[in-house]
C-alpha positions as CSV (number, residue, x, y, z in Angstrom):
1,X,0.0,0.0,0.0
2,X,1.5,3.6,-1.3
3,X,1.8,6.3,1.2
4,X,0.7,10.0,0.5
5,X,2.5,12.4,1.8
6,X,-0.3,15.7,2.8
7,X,1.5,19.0,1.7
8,X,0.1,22.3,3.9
9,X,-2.3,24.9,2.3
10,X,-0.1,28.5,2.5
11,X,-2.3,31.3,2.1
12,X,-0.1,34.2,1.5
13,X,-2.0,37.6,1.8
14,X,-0.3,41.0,0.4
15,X,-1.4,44.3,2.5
16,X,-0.6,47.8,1.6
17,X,0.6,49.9,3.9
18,X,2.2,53.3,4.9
19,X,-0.1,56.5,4.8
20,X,-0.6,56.6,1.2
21,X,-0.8,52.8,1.4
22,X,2.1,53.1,-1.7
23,X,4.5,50.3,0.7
24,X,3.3,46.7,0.6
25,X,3.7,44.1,3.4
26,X,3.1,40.0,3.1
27,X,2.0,37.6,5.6
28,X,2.3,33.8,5.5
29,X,-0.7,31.6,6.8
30,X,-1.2,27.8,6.8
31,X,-4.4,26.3,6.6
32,X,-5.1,26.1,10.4
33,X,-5.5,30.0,10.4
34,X,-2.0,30.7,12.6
35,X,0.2,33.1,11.4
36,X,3.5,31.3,10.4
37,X,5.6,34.7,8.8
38,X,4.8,38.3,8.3
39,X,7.4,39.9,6.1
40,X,8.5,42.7,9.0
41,X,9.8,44.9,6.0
42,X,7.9,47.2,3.9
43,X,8.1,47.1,-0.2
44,X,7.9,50.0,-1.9
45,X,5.9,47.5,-5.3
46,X,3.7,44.5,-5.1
47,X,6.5,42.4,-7.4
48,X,8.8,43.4,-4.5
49,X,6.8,42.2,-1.9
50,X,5.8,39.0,-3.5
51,X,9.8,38.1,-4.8
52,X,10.7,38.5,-1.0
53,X,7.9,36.3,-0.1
54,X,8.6,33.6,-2.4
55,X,12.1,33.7,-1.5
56,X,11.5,33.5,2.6
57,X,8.9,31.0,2.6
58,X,10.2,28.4,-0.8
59,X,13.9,29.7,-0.2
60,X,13.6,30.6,-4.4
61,X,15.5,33.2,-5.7
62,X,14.7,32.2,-9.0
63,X,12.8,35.1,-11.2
64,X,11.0,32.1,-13.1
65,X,7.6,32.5,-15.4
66,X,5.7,33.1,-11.9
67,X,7.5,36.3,-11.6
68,X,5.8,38.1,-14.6
């Protein structure tokens, strides 16, 4: 009999910030609703946000197809 191996839901939401909100933040959440990163650094772009992201939580530095 095969085993399966489960792989975690990561729900990773983006939230602008600052007083113009023009700065982006991320935060990392798995699919039992606790908070497993928050990025602690503000972005000045979404793509900058979301590159950090990718690289903190899949250790990727990789500017693949998913970065366009």
């Amino acid at each position: 009999m095969p085993s399966t191996a489960s792989a975690a839901t990561l729900k990773v939401q983006f939230v602008p910030v600052g007083r113009h909100r023009r700065e982006w933040m991320w935060k990392a959440r798995g699919e039992d609703g606790n908070t497993i990163s928050i990025s602690g650094q503000r972005f000045e772009s979404l793509m900058e946000a979301v590159r950090d992201a990718r690289t903190q939580i899949l250790g990727d530095d990789d500017d693949g197809p998913a970065a366009a």
